[in-house]
MARTORMAR-408935 format. One record per residue: residue number from 1; residue in one letter; x, y, z of N, C-alpha, C, O, CB in turn. Coordinates in Angstrom, 3 decimals. Glycine has a CB too. Example, Ala and Ser with C-alpha at 12.3 -4.5 7.8 and 13.67 -1.06 7.14 Angstrom:
(node 1; 'a'; (13.190; -5.690; 7.800); (12.300; -4.500; 7.800); (13.200; -3.300; 7.800); (14.236; -3.319; 8.465); (11.308; -4.473; 9.046)),
(node 2; 's'; (12.850; -2.250; 7.080); (13.670; -1.060; 7.140); (12.900; 0.030; 7.870); (13.409; 1.138; 8.039); (14.084; -0.598; 5.725)),
//
This chain:
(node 1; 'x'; (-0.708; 6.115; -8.617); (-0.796; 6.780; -7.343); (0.575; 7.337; -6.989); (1.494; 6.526; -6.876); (-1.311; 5.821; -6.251)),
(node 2; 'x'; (0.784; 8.470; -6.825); (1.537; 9.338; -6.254); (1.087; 10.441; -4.890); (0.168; 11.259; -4.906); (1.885; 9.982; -7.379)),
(node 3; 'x'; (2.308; 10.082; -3.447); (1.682; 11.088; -2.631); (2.363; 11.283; -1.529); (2.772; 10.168; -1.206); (0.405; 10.828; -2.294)),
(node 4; 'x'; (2.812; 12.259; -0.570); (3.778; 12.233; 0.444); (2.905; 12.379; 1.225); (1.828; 12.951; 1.060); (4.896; 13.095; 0.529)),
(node 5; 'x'; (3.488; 11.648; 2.524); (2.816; 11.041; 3.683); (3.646; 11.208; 4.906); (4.697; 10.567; 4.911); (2.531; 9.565; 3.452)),
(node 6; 'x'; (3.330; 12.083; 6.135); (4.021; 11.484; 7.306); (4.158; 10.234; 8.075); (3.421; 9.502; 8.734); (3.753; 12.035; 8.011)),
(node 7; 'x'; (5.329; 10.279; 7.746); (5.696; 8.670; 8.054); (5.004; 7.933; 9.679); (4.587; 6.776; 9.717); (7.670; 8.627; 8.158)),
(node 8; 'x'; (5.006; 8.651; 10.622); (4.157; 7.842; 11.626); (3.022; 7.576; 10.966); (2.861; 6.381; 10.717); (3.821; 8.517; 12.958)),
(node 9; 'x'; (1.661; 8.766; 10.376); (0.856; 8.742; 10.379); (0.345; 7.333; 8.962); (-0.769; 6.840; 8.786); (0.653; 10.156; 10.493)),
(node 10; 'x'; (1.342; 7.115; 8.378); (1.413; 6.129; 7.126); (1.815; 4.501; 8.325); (1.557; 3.385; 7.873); (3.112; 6.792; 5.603)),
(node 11; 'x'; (2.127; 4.575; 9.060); (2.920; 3.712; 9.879); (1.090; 2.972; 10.989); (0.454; 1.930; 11.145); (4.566; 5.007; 11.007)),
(node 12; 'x'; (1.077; 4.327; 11.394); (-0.201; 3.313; 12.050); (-1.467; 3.259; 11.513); (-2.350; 2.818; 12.248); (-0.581; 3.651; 13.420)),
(node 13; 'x'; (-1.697; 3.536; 10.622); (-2.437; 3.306; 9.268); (-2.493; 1.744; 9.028); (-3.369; 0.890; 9.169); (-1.627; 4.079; 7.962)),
(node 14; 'x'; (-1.383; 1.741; 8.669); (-0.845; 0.210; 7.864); (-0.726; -0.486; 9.083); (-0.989; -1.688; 9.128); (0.811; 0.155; 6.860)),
(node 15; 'x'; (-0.351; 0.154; 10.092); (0.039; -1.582; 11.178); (-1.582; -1.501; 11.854); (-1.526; -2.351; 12.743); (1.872; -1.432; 13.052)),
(node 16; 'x'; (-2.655; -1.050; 11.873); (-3.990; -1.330; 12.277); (-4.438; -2.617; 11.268); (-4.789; -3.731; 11.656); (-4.974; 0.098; 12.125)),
(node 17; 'x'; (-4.322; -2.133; 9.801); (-4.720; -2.960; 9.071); (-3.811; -4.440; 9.042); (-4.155; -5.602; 9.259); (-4.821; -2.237; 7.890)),
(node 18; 'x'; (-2.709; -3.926; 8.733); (-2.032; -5.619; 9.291); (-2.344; -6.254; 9.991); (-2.040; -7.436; 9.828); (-0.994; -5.858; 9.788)),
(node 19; 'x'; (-2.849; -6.010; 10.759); (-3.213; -7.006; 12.135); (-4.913; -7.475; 11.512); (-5.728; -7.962; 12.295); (-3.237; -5.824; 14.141)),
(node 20; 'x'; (-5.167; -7.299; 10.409); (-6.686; -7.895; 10.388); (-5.695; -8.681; 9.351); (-5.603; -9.882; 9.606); (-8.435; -6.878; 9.897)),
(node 21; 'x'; (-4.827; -8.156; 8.067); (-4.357; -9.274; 6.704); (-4.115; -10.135; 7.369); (-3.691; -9.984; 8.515); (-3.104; -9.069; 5.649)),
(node 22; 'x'; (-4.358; -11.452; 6.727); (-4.250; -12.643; 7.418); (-2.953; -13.445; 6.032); (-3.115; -13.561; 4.817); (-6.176; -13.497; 7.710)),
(node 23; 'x'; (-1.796; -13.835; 6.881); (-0.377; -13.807; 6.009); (-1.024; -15.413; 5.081); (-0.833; -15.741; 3.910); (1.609; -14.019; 7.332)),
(node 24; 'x'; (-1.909; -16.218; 6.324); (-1.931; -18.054; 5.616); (-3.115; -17.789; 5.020); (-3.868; -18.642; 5.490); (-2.050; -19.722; 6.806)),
(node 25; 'x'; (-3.713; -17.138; 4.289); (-5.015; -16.651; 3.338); (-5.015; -17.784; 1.944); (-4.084; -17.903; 1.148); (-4.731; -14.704; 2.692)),
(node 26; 'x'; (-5.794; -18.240; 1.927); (-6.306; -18.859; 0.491); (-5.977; -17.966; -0.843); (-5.497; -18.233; -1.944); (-8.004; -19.021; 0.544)),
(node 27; 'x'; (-6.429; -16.865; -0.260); (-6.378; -16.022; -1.280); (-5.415; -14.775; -1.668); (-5.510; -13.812; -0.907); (-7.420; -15.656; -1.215)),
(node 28; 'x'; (-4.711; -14.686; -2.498); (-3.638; -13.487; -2.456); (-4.260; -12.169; -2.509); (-3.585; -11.313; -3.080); (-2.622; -13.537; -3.661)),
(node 29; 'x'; (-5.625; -11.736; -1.952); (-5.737; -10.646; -1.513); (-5.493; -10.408; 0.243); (-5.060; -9.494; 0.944); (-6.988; -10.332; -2.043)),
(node 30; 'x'; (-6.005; -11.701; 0.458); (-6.263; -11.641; 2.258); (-5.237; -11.229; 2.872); (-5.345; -10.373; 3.750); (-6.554; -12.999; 3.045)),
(node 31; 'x'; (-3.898; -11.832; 2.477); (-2.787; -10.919; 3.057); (-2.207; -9.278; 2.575); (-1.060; -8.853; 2.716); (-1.659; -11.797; 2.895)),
(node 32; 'x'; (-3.338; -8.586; 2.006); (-2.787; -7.855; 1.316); (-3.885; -6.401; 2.028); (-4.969; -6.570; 2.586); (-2.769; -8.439; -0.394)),
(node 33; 'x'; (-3.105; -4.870; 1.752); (-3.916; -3.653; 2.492); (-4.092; -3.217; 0.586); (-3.515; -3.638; -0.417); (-2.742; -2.221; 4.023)),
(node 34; 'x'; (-5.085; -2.279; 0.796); (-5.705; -1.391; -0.217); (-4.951; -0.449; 0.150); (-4.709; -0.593; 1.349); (-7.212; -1.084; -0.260)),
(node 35; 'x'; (-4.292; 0.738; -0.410); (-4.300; 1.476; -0.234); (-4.491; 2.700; -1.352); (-3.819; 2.945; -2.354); (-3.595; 1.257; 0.394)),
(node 36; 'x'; (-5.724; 3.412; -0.771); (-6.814; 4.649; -1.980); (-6.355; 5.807; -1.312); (-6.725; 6.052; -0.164); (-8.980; 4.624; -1.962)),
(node 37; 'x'; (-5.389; 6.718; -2.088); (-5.316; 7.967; -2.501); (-6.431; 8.616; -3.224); (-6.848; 8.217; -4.312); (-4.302; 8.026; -3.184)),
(node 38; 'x'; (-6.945; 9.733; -2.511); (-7.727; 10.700; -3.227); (-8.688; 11.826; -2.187); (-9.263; 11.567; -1.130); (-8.707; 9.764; -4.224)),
(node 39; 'x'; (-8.613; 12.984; -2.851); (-9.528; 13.811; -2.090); (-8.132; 14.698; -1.069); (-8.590; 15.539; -0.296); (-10.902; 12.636; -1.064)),
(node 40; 'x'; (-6.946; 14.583; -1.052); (-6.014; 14.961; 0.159); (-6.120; 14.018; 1.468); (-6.051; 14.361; 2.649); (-6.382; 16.472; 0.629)),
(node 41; 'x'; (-6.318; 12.672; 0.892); (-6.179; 11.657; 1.968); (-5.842; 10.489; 1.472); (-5.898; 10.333; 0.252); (-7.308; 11.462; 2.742)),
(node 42; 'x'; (-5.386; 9.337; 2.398); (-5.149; 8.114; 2.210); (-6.066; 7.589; 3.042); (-6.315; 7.846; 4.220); (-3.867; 7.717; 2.378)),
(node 43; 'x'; (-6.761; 6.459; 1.927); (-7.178; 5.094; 3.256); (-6.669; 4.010; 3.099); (-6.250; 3.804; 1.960); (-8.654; 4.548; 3.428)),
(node 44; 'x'; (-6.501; 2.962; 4.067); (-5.980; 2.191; 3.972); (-6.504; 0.946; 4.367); (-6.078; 0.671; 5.489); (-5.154; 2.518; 4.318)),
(node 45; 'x'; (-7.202; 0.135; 3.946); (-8.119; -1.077; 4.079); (-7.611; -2.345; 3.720); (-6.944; -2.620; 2.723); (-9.267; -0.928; 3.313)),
(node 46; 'x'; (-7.980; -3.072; 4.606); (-7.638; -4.757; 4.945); (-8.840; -5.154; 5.339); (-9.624; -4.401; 5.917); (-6.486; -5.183; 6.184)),
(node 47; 'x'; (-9.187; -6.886; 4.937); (-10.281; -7.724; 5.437); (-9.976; -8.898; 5.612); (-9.893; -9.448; 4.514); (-11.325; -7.765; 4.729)),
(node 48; 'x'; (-9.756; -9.601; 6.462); (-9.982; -11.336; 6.277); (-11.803; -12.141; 6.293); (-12.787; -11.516; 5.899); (-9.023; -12.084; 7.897)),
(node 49; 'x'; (-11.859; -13.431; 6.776); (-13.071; -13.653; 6.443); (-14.085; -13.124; 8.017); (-15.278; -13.400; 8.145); (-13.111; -15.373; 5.908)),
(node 50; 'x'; (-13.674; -12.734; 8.539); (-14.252; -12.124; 10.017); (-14.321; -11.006; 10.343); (-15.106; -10.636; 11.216); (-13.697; -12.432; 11.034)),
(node 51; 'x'; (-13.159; -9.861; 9.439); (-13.723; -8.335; 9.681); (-12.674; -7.722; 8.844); (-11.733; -8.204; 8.213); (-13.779; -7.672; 11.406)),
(node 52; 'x'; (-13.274; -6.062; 9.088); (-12.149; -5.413; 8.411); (-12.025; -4.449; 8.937); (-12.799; -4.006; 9.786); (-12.157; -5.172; 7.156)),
(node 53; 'x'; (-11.008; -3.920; 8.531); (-10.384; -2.671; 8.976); (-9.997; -1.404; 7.953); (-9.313; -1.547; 6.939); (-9.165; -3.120; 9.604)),
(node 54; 'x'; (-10.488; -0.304; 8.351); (-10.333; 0.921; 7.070); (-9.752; 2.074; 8.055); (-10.370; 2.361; 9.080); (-12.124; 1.517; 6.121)),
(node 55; 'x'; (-8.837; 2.565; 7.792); (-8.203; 3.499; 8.350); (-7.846; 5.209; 7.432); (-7.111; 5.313; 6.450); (-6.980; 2.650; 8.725)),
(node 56; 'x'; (-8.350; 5.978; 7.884); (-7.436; 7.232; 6.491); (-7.348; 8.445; 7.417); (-7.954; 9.019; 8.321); (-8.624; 7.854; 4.618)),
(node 57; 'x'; (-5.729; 8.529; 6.321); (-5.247; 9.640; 7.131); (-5.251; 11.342; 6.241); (-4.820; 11.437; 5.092); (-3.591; 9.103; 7.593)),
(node 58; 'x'; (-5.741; 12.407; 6.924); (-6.170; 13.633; 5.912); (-4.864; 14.266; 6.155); (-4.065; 14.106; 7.078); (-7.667; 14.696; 6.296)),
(node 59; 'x'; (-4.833; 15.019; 5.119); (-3.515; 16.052; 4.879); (-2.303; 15.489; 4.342); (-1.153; 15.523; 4.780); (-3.020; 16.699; 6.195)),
(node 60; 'x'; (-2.936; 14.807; 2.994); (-1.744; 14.067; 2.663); (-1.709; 14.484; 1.153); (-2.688; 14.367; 0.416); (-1.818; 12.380; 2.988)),
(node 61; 'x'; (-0.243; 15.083; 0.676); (-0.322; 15.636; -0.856); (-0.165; 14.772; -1.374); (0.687; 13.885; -1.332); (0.486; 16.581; -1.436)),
(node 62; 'x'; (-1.579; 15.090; -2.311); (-1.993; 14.102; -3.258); (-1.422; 14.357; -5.015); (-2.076; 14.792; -5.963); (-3.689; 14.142; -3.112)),
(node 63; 'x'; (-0.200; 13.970; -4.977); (-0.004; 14.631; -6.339); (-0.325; 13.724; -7.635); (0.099; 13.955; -8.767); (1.500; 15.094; -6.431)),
(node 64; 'x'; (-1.172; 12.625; -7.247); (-1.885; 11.611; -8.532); (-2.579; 10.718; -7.917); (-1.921; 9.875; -7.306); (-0.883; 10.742; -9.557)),
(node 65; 'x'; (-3.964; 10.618; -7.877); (-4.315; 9.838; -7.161); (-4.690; 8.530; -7.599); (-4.172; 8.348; -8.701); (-5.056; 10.349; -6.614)),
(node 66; 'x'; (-5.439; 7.416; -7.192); (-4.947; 6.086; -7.623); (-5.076; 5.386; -6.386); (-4.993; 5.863; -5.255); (-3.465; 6.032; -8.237)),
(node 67; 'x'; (-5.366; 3.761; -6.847); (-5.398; 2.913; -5.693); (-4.289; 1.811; -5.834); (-3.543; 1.640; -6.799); (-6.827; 2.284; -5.529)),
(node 68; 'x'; (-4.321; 1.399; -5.154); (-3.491; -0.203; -4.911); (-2.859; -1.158; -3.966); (-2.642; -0.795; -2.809); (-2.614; -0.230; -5.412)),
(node 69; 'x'; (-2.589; -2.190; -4.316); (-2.757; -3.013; -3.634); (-1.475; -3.940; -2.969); (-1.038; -4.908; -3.591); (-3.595; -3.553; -4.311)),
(node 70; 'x'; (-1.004; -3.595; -1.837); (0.280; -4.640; -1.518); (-0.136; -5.464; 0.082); (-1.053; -5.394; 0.900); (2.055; -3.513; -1.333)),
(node 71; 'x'; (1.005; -6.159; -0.064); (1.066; -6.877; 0.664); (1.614; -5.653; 2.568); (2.420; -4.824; 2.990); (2.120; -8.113; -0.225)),
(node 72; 'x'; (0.366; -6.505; 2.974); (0.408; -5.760; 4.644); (1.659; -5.937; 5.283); (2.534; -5.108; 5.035); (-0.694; -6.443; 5.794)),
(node 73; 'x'; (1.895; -6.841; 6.040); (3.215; -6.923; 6.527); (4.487; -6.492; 6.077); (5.210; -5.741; 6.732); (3.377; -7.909; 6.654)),
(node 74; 'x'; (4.768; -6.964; 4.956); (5.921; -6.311; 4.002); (5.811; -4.622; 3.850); (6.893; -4.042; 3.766); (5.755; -7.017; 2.366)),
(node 75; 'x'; (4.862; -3.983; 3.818); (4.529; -2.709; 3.869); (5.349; -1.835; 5.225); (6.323; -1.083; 5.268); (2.916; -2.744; 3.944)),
(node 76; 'x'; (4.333; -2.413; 6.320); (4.486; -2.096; 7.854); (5.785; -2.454; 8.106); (6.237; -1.793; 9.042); (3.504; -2.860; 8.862)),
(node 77; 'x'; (6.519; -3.191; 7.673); (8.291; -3.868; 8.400); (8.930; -2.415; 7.221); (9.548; -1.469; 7.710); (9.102; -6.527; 7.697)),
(node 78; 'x'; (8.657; -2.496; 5.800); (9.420; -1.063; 5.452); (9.526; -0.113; 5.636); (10.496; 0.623; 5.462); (9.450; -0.659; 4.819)),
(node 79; 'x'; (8.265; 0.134; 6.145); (7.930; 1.967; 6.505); (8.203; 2.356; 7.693); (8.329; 3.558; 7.926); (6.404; 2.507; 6.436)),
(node 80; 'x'; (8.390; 1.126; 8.959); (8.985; 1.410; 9.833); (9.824; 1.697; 10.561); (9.923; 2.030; 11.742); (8.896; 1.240; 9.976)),
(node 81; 'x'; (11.043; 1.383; 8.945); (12.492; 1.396; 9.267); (12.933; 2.264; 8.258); (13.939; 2.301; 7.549); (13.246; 0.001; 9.266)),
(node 82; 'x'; (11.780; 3.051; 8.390); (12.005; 4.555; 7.435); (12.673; 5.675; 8.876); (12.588; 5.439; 10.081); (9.885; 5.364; 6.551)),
(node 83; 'x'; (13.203; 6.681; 8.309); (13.247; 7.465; 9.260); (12.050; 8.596; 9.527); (11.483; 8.955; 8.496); (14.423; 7.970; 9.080)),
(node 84; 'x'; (11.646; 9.129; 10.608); (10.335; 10.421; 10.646); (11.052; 11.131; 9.423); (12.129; 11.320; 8.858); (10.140; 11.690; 12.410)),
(node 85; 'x'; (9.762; 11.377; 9.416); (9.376; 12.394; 8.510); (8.515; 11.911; 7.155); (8.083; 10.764; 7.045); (10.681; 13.083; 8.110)),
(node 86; 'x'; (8.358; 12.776; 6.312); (7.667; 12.685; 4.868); (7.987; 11.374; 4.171); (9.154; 11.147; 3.854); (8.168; 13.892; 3.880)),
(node 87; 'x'; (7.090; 10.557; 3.930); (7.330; 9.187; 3.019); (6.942; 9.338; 1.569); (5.862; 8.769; 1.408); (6.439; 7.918; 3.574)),
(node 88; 'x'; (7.235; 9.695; 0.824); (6.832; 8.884; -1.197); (6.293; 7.730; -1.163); (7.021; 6.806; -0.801); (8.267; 8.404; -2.380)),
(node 89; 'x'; (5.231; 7.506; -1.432); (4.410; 6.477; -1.929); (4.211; 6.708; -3.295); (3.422; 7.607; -3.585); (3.164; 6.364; -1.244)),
(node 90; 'x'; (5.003; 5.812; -4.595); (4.795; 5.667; -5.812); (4.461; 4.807; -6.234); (5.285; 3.903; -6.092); (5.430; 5.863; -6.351)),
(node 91; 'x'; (3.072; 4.351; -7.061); (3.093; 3.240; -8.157); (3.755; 3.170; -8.731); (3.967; 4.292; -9.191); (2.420; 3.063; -8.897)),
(node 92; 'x'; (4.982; 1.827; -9.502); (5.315; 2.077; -10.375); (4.318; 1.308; -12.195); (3.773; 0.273; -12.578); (6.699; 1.774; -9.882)),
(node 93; 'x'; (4.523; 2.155; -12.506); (2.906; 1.566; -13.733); (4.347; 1.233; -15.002); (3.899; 1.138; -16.145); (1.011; 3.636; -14.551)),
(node 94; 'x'; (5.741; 1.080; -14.922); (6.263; 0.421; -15.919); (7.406; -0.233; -15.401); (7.856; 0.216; -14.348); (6.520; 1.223; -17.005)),
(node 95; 'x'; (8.158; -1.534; -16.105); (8.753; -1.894; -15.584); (10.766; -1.102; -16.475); (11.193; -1.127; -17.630); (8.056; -3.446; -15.503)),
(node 96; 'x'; (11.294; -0.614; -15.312); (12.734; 0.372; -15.677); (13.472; -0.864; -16.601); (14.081; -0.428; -17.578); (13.945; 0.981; -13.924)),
(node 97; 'x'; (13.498; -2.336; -16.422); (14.095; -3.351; -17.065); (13.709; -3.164; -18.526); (14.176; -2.362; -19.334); (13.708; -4.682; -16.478)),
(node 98; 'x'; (12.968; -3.875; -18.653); (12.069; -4.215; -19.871); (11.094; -3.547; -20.856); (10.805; -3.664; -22.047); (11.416; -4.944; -19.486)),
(node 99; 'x'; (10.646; -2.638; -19.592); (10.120; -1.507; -20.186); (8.780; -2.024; -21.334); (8.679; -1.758; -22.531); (11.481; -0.697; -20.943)),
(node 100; 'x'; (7.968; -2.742; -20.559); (7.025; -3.762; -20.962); (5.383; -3.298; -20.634); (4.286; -3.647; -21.070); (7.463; -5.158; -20.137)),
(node 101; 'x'; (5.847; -2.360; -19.665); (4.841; -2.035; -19.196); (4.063; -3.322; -17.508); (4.579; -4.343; -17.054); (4.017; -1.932; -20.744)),
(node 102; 'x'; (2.991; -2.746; -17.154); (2.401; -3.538; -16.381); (2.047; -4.749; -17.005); (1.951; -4.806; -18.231); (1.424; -2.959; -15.859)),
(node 103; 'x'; (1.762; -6.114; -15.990); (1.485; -6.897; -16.256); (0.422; -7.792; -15.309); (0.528; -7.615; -14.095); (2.473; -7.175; -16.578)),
(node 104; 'x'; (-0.495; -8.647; -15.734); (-1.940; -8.839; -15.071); (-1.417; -9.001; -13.566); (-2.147; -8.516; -12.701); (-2.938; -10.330; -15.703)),
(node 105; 'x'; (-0.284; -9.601; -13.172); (-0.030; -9.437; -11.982); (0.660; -8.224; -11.220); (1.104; -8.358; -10.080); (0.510; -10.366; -11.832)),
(node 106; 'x'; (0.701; -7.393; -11.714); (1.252; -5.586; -11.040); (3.074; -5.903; -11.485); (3.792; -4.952; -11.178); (0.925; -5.247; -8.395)),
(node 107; 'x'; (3.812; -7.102; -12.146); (4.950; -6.356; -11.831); (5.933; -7.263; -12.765); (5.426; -8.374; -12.920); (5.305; -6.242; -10.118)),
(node 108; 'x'; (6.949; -7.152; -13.309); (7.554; -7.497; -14.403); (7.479; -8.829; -14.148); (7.554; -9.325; -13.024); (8.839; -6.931; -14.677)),
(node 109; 'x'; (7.273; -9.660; -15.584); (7.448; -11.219; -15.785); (8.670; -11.756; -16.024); (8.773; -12.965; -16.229); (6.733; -11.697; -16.825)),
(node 110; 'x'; (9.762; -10.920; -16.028); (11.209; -11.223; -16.480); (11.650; -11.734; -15.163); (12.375; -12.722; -15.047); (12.161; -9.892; -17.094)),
(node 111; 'x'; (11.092; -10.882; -13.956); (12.265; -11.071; -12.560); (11.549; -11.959; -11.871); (11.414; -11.764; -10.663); (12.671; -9.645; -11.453)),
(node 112; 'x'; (11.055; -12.900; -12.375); (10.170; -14.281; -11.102); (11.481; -14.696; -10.137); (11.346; -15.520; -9.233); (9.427; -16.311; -12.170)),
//
């Protein structure tokens, strides 16, 4: 996934859905937003065990589209202390270290 995003509109996107990720989750999705590029939009989806929340924002260049998956809060505290304007949202699909490629958990096994 590759795609530039106005940064408010990426901002309350993600802080709607934060407020459903639930951080003390059983499960390492529950604290975590979807976020699906495609079509010239982003959505951005969160659920705990009581509801969910799907948010998408149109007019967003889509220059590879792709889904994935991070953690909500950690998202919303970075992007907020972005400055306005246009945000980069990149997967990265290798690791610059090791150069190992992905791994079943999204991210190099060298840097635990």
């Amino acid at each position: 996934m590759k795609i530039k995003i106005d940064q408010a509109s990426f901002l309350a996107a993600i802080s709607d859905c934060a407020t459903v990720a639930d951080v003390k989750s059983a499960f390492p999705w529950g604290s975590c937003v979807v976020l699906d590029a495609c079509g010239g939009s982003l959505t951005c989806r969160a659920s705990n065990s009581l509801q969910s929340v799907a948010r998408t924002v149109k007019g967003v260049d889509g220059l590879k589209m792709g889904a994935v998956m991070v953690n909500a809060k950690d998202i919303a505290q970075r992007v907020a202390a972005l400055d306005a304007g246009p945000v980069h949202v990149e997967e990265l699909t290798e690791c610059d270290q090791c150069r190992r490629g992905p791994t079943r958990f999204g991210r190099c096994e060298t840097r635990r």
